[in-house]
Backbone atoms as SQL, in Angstrom:
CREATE TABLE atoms (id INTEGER PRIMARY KEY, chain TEXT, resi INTEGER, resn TEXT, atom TEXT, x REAL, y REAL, z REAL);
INSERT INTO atoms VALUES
  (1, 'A', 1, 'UNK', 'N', 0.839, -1.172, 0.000),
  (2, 'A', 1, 'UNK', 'CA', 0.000, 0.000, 0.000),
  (3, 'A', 1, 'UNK', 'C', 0.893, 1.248, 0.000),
  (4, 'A', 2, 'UNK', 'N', 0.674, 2.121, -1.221),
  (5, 'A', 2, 'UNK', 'CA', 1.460, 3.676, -0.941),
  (6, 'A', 2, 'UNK', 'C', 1.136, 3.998, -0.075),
  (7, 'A', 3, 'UNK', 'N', 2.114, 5.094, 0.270),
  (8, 'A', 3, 'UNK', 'CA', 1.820, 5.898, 1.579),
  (9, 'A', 3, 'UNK', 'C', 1.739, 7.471, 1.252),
  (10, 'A', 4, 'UNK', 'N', 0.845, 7.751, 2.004),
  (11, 'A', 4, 'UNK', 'CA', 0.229, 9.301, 1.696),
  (12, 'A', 4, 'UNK', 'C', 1.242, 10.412, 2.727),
  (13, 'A', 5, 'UNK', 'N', 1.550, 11.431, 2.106),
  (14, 'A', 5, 'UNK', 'CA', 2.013, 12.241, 3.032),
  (15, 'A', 5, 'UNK', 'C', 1.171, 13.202, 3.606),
  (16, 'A', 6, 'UNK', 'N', 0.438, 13.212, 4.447),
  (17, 'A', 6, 'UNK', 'CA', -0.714, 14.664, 5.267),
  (18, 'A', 6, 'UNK', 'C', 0.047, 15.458, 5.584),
  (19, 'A', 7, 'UNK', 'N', -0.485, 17.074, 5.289),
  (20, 'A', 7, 'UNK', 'CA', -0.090, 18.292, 5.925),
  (21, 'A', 7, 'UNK', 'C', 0.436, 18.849, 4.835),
  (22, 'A', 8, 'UNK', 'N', 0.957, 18.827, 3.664),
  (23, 'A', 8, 'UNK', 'CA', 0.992, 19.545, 2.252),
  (24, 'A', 8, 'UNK', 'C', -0.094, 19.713, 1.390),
  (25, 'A', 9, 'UNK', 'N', -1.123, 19.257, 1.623),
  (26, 'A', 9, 'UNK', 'CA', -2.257, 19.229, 0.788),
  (27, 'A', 9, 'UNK', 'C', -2.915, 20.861, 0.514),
  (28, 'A', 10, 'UNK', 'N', -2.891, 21.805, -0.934),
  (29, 'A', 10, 'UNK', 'CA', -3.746, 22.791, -0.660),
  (30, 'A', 10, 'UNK', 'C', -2.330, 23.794, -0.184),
  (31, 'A', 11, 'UNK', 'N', -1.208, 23.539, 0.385),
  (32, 'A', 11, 'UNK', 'CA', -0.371, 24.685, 0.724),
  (33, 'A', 11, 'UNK', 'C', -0.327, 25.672, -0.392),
  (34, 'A', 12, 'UNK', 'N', -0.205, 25.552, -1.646),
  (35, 'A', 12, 'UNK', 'CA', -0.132, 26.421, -2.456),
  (36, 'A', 12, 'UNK', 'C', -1.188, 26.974, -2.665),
  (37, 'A', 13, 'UNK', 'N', -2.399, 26.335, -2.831),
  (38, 'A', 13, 'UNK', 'CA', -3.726, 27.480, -3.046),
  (39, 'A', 13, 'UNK', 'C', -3.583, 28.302, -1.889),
  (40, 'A', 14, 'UNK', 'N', -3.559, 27.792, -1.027),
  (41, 'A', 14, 'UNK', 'CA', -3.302, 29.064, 0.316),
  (42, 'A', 14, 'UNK', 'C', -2.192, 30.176, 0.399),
  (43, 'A', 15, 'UNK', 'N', -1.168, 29.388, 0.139),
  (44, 'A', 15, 'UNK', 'CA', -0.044, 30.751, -0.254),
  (45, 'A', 15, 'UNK', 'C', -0.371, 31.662, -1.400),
  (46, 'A', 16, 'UNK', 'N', -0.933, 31.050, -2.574),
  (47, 'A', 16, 'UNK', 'CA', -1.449, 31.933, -3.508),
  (48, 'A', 16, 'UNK', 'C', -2.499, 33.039, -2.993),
  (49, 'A', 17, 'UNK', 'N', -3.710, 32.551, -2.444),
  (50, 'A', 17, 'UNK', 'CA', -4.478, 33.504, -2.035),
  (51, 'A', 17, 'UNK', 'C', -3.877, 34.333, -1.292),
  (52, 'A', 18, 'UNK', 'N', -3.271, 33.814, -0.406),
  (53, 'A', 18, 'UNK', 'CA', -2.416, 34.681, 0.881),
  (54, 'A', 18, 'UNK', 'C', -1.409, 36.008, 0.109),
  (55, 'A', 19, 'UNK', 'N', -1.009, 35.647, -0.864),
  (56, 'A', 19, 'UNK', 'CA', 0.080, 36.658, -1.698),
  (57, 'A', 19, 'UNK', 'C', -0.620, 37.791, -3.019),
  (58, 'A', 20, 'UNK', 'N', -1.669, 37.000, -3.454),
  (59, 'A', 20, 'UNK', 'CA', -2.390, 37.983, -4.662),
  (60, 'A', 20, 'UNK', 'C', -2.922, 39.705, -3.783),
  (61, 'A', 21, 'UNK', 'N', -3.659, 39.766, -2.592),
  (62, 'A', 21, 'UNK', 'CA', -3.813, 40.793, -2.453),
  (63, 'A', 21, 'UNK', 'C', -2.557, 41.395, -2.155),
  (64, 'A', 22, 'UNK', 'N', -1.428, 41.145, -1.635),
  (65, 'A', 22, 'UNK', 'CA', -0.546, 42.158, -1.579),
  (66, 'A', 22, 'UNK', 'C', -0.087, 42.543, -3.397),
  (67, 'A', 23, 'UNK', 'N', 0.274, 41.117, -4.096),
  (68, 'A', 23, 'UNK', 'CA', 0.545, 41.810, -5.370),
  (69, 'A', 23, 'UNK', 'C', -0.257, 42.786, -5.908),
  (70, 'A', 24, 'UNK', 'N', -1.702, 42.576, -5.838),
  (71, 'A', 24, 'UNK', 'CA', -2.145, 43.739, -6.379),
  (72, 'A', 24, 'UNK', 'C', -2.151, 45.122, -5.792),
  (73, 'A', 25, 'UNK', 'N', -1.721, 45.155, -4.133),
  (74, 'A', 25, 'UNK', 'CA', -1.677, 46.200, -3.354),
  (75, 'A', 25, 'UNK', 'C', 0.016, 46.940, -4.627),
  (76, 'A', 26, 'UNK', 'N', 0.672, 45.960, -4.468),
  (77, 'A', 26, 'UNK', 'CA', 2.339, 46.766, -4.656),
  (78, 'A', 26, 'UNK', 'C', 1.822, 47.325, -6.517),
  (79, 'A', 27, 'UNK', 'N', 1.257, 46.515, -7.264),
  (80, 'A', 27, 'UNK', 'CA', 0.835, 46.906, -8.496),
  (81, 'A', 27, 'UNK', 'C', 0.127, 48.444, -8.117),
  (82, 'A', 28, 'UNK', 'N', -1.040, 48.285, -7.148),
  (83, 'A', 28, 'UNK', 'CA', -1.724, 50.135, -7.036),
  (84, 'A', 28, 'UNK', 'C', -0.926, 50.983, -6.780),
  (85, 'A', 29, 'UNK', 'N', 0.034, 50.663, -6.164),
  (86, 'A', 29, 'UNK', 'CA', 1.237, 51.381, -5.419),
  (87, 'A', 29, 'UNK', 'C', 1.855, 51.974, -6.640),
  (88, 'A', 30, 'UNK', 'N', 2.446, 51.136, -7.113),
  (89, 'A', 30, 'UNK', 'CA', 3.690, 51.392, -8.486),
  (90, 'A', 30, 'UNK', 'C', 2.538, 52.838, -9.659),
  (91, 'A', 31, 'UNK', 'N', 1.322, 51.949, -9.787),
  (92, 'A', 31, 'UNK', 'CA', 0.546, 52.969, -10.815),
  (93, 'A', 31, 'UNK', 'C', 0.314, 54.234, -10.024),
  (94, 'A', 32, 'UNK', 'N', 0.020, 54.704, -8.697),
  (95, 'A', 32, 'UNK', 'CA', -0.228, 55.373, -8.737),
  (96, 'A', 32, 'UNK', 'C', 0.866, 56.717, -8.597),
  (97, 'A', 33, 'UNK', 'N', 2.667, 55.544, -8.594),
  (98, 'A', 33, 'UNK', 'CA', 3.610, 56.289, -8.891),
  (99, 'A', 33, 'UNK', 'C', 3.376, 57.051, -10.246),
  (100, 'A', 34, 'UNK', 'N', 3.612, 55.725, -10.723),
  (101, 'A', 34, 'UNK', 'CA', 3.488, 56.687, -12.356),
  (102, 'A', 34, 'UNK', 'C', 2.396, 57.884, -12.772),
  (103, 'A', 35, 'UNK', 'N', 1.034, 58.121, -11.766),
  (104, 'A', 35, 'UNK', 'CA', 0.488, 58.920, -12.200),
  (105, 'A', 35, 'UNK', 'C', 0.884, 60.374, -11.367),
  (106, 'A', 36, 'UNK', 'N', 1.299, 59.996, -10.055),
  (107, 'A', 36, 'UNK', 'CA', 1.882, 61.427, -9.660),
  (108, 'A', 36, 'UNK', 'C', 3.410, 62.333, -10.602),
  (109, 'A', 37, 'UNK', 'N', 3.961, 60.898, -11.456),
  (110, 'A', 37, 'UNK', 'CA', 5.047, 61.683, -11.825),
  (111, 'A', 37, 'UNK', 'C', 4.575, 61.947, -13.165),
  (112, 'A', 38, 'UNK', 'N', 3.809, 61.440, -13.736),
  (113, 'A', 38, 'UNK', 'CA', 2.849, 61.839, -15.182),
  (114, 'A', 38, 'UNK', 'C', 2.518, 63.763, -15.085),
  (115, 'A', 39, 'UNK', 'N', 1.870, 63.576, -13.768),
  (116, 'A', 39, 'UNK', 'CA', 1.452, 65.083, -12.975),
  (117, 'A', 39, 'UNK', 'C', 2.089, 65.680, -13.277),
  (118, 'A', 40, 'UNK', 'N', 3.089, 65.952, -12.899),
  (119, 'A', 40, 'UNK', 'CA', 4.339, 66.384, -12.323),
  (120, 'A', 40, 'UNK', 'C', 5.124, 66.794, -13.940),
  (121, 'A', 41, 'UNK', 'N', 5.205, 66.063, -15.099),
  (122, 'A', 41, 'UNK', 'CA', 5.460, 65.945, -16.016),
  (123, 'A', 41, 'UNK', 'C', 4.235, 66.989, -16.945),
  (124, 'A', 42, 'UNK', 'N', 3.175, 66.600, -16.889),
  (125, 'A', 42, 'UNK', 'CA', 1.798, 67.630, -17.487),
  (126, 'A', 42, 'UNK', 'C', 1.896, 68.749, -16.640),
  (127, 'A', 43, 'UNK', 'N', 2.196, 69.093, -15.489),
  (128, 'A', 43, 'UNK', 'CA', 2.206, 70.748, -15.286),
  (129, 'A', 43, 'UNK', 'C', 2.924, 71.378, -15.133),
  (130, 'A', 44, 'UNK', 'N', 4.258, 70.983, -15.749),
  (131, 'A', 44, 'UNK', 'CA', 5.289, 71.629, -15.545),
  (132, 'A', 44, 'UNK', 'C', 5.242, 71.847, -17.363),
  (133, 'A', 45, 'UNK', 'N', 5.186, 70.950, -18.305),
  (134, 'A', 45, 'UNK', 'CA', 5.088, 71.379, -19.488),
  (135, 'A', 45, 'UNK', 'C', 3.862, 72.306, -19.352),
  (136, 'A', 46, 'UNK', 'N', 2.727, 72.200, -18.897),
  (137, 'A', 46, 'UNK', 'CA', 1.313, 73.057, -19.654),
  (138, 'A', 46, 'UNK', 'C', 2.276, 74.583, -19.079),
  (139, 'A', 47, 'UNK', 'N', 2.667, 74.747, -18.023),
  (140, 'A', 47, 'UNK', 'CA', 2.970, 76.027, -17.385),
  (141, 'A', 47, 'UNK', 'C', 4.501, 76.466, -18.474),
  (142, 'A', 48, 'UNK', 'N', 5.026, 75.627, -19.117),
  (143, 'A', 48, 'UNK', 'CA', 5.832, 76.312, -19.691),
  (144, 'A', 48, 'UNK', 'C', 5.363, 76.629, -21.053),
  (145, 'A', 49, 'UNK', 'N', 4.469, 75.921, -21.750),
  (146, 'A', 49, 'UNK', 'CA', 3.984, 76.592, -22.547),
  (147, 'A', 49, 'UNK', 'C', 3.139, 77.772, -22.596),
  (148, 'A', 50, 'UNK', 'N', 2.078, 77.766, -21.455),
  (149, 'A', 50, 'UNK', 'CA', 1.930, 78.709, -21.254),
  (150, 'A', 50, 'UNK', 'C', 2.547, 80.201, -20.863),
  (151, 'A', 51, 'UNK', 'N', 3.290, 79.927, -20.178),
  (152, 'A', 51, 'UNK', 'CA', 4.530, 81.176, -19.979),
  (153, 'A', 51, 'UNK', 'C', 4.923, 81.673, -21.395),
  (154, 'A', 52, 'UNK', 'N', 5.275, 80.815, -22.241),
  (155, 'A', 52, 'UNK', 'CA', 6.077, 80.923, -23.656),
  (156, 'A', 52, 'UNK', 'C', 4.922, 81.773, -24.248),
  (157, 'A', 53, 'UNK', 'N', 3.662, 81.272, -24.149),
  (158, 'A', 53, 'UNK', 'CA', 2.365, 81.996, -24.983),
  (159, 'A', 53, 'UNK', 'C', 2.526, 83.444, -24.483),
  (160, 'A', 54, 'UNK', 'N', 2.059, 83.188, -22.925),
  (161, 'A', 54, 'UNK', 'CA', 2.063, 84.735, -22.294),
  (162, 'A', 54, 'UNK', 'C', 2.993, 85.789, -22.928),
  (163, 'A', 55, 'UNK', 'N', 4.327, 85.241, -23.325),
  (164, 'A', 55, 'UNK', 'CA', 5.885, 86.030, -23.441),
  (165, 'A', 55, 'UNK', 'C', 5.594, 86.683, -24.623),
  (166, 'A', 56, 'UNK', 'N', 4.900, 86.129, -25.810),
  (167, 'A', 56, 'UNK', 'CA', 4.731, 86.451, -27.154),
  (168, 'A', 56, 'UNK', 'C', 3.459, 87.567, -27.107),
  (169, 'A', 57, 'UNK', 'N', 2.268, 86.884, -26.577),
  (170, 'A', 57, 'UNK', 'CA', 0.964, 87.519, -26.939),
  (171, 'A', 57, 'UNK', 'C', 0.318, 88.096, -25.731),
  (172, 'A', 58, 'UNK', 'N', 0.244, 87.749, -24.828),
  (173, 'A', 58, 'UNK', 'CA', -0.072, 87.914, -23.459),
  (174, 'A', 58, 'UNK', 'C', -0.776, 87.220, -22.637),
  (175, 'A', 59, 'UNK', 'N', -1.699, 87.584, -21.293),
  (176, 'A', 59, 'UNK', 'CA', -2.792, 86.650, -20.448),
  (177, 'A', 59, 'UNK', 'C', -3.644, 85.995, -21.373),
  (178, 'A', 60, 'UNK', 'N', -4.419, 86.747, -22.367),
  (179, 'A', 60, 'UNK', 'CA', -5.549, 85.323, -22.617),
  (180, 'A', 60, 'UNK', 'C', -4.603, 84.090, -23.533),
  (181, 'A', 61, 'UNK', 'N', -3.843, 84.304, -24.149),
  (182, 'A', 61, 'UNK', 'CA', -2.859, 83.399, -24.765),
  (183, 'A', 61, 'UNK', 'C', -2.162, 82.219, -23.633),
  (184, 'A', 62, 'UNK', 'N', -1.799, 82.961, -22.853),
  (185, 'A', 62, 'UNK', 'CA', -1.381, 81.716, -21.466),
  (186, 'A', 62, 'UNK', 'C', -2.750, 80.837, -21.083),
  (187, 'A', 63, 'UNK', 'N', -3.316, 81.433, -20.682),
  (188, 'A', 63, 'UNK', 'CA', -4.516, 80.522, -20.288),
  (189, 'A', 63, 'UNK', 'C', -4.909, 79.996, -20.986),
  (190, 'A', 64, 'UNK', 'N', -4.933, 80.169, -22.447),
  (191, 'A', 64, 'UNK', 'CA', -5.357, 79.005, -23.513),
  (192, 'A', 64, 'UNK', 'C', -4.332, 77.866, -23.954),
  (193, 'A', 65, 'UNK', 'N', -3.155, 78.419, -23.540),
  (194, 'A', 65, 'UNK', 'CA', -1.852, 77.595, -23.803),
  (195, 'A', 65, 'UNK', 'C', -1.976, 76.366, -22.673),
  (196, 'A', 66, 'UNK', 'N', -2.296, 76.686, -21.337),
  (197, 'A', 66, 'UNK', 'CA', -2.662, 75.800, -20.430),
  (198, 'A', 66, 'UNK', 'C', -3.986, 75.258, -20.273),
  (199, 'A', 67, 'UNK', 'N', -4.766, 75.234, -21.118),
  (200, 'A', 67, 'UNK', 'CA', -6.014, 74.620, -20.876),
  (201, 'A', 67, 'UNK', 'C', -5.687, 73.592, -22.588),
  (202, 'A', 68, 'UNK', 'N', -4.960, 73.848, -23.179),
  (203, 'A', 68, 'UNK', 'CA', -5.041, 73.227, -24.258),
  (204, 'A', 68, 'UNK', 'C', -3.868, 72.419, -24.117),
  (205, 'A', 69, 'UNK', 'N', -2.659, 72.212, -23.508),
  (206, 'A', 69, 'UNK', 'CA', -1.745, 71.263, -23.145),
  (207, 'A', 69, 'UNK', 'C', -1.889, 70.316, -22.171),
  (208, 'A', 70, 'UNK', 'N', -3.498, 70.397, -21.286),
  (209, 'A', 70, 'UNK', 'CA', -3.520, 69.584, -20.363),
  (210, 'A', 70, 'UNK', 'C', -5.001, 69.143, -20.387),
  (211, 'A', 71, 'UNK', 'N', -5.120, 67.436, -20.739),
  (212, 'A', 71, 'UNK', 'CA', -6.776, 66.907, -21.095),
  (213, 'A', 71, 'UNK', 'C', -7.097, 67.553, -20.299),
  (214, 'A', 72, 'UNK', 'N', -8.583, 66.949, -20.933),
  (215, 'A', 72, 'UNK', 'CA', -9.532, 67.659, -20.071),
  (216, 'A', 72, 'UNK', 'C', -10.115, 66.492, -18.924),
  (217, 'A', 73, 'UNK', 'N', -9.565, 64.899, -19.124),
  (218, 'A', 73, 'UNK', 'CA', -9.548, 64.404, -17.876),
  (219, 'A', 73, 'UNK', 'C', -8.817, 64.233, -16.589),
  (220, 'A', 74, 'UNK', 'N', -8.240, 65.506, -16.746),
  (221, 'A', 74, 'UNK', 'CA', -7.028, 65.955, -15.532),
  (222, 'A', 74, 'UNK', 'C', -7.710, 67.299, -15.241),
  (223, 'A', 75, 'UNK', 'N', -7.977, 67.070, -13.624),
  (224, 'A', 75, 'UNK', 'CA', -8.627, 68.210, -12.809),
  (225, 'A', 75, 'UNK', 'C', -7.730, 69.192, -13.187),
  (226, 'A', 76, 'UNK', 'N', -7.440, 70.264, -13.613),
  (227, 'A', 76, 'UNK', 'CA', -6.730, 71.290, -13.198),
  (228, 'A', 76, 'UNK', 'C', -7.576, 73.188, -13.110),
  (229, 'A', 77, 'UNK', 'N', -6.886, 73.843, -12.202),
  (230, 'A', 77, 'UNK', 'CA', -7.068, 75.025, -11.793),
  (231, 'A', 77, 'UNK', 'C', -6.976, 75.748, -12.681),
  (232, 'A', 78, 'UNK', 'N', -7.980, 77.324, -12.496),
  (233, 'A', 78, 'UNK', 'CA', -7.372, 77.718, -13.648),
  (234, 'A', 78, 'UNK', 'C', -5.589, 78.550, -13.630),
  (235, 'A', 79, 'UNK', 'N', -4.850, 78.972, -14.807),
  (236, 'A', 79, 'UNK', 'CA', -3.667, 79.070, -14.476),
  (237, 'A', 79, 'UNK', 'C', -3.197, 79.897, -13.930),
  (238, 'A', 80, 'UNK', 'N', -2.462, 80.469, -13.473),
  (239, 'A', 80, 'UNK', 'CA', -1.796, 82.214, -12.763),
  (240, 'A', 80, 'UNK', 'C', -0.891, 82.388, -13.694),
  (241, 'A', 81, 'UNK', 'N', -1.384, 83.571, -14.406),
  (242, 'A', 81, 'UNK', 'CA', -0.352, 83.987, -15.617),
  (243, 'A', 81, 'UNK', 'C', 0.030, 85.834, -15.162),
  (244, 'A', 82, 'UNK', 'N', 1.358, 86.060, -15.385),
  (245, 'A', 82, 'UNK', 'CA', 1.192, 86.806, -14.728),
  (246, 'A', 82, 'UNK', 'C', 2.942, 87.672, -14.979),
  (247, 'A', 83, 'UNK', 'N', 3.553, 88.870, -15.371),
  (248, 'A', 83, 'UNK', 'CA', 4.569, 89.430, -15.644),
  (249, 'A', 83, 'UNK', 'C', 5.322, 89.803, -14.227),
  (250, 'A', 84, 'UNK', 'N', 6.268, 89.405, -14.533),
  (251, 'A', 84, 'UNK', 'CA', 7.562, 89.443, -13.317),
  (252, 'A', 84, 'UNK', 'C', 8.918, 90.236, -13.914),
  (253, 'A', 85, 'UNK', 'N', 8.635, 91.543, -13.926),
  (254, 'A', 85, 'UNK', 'CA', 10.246, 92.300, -14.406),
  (255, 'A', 85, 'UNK', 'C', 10.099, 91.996, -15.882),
  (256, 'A', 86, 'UNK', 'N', 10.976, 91.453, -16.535),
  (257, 'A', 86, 'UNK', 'CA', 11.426, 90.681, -18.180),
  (258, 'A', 86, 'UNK', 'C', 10.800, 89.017, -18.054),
  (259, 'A', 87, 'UNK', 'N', 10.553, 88.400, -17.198),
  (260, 'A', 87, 'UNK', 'CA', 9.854, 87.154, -17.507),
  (261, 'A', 87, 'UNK', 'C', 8.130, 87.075, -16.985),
  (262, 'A', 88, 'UNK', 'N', 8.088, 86.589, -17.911),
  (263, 'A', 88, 'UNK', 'CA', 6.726, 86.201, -17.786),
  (264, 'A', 88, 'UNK', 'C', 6.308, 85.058, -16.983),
  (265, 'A', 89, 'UNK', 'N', 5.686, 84.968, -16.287),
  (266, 'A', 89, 'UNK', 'CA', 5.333, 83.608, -15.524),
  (267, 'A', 89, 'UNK', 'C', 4.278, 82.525, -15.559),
  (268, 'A', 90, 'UNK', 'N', 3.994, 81.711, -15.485),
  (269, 'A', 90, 'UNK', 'CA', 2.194, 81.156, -15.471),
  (270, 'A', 90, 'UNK', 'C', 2.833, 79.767, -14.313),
  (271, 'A', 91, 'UNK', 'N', 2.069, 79.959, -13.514),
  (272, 'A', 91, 'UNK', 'CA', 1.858, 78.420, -12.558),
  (273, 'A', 91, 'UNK', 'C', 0.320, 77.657, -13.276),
  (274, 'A', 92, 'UNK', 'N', 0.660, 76.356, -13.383),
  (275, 'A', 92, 'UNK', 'CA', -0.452, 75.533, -13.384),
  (276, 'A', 92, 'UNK', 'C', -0.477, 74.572, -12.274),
  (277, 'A', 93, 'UNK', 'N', -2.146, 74.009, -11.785),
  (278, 'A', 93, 'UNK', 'CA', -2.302, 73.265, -10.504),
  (279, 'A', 93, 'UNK', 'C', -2.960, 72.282, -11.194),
  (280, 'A', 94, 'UNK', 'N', -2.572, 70.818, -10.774),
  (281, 'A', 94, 'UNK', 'CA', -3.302, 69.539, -11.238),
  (282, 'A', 94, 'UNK', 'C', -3.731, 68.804, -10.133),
  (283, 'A', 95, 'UNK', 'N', -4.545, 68.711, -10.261),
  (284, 'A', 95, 'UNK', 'CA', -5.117, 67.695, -8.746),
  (285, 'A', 95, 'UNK', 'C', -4.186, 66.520, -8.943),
  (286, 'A', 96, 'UNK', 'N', -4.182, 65.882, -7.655),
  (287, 'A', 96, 'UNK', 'CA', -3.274, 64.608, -8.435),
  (288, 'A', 96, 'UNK', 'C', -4.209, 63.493, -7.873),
  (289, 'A', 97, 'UNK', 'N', -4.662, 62.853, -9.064),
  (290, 'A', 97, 'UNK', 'CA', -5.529, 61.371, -9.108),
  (291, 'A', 97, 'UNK', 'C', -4.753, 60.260, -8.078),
  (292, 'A', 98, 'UNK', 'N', -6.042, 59.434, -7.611),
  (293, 'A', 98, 'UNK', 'CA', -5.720, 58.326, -6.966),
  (294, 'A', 98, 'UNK', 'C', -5.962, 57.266, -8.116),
  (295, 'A', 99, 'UNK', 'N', -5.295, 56.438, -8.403),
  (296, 'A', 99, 'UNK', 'CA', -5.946, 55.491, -9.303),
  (297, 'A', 99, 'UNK', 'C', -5.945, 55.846, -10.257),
  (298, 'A', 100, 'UNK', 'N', -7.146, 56.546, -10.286),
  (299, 'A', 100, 'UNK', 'CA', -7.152, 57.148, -12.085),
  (300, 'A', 100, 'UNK', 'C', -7.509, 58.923, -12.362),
  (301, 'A', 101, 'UNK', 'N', -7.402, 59.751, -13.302),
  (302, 'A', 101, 'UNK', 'CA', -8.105, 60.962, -13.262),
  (303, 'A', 101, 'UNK', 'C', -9.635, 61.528, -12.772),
  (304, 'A', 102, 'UNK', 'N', -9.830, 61.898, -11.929),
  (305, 'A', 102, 'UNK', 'CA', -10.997, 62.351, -11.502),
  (306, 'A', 102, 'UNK', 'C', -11.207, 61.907, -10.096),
  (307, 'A', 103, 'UNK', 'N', -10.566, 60.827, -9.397),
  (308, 'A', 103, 'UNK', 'CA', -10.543, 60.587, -7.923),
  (309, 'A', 103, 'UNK', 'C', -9.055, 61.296, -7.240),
  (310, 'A', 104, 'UNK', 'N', -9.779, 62.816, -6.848),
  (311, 'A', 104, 'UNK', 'CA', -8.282, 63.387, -6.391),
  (312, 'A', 104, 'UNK', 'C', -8.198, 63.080, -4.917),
  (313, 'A', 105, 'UNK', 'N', -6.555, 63.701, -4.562),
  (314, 'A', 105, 'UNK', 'CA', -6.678, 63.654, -2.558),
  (315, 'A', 105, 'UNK', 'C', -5.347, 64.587, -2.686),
  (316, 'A', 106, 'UNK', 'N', -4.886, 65.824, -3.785),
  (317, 'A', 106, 'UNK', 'CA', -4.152, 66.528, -3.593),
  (318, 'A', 106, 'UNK', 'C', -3.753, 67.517, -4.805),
  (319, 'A', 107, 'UNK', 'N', -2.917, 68.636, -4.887),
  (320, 'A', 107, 'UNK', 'CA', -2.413, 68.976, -5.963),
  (321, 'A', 107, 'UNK', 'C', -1.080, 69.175, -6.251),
  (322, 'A', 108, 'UNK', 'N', -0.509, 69.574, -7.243),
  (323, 'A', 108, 'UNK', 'CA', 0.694, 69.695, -7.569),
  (324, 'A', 108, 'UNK', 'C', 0.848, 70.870, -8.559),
  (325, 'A', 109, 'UNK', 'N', 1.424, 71.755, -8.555),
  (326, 'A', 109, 'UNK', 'CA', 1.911, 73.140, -9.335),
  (327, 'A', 109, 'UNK', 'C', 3.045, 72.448, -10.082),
  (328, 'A', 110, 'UNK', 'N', 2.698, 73.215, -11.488),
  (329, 'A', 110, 'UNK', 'CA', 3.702, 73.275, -12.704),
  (330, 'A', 110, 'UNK', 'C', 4.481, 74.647, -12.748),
  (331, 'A', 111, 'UNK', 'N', 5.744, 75.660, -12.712),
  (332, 'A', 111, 'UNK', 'CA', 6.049, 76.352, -13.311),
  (333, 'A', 111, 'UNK', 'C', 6.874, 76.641, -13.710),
  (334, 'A', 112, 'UNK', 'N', 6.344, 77.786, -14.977),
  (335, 'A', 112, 'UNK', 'CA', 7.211, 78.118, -15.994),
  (336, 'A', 112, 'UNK', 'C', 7.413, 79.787, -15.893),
  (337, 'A', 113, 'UNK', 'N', 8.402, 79.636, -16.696),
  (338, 'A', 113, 'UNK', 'CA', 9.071, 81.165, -16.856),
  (339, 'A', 113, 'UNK', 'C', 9.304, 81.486, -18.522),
  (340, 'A', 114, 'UNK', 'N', 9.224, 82.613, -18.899),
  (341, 'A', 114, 'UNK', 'CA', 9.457, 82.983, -20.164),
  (342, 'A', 114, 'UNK', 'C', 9.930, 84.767, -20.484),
  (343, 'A', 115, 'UNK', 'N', 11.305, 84.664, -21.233),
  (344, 'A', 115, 'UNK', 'CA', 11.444, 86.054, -21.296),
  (345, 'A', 115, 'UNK', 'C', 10.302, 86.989, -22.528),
  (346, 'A', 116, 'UNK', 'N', 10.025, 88.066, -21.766),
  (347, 'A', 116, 'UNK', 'CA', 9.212, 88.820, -22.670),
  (348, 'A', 116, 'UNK', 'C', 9.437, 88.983, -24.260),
  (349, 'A', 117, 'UNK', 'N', 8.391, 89.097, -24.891),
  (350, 'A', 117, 'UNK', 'CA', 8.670, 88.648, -26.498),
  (351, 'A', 117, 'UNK', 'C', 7.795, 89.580, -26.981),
  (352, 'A', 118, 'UNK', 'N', 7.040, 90.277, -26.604),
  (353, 'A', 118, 'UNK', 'CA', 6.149, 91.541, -26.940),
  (354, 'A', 118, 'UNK', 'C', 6.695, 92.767, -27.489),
  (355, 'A', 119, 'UNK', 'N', 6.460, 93.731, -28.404),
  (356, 'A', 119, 'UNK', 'CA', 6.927, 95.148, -28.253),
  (357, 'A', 119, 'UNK', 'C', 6.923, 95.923, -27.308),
  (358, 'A', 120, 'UNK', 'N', 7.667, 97.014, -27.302),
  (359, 'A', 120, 'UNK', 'CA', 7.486, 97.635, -26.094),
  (360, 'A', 120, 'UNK', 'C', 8.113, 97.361, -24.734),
  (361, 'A', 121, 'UNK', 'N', 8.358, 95.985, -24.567),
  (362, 'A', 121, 'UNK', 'CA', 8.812, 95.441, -22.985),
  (363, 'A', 121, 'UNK', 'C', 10.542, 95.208, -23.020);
């Protein structure tokens, strides 16, 4: 008669279950790296384009420069555009998503600078 070994039976379905919620915990983790540095990446460009707009044409040009470099499924503020001496400035604010765009729990400022490009200045 073989002989059975008891007490290994099922160890792996149990370690499996036991390990999937953390993998998917460290997976939410990692994405929701990538979306704060995505952030971080979208408002620092929208604010430098916008600055660049401001430098050439002026305020309503910035604010269109930053509403048009950043979807429209990313919360953001409207921009602070605004002349400093010879540079021009614009901050942009992005909420920063949990998960995905539209579930926020913070923000993050983009800014840019641009030397004046207008007549006159």
């Amino acid at each position: 008669m073989p002989s059975r070994r008891h007490g290994d039976e099922g160890q792996v379905a149990i370690e499996f279950v036991g390990t999937v919620p953390l993998i998917l915990l460290l997976v939410a983790a990692v994405w929701e790296c990538v979306l704060i540095g995505y952030a971080f990446s979208l408002a620092g460009n929208a604010a430098d384009e916008a600055a660049r707009a401001g430098a050439v044409t002026g305020h309503a040009a910035c604010v269109a420069a930053a509403a048009e470099h950043v979807s429209a499924a990313w919360d953001m503020g409207p921009p602070h555009c605004r002349e400093s001496g010879d540079i021009y400035k614009a901050t942009v604010t992005l909420k920063i998503p949990v998960l995905f765009p539209g579930l926020n729990f913070g923000s993050i400022d983009g800014t840019g600078g641009a030397a004046m490009e207008r007549e006159g200045n």
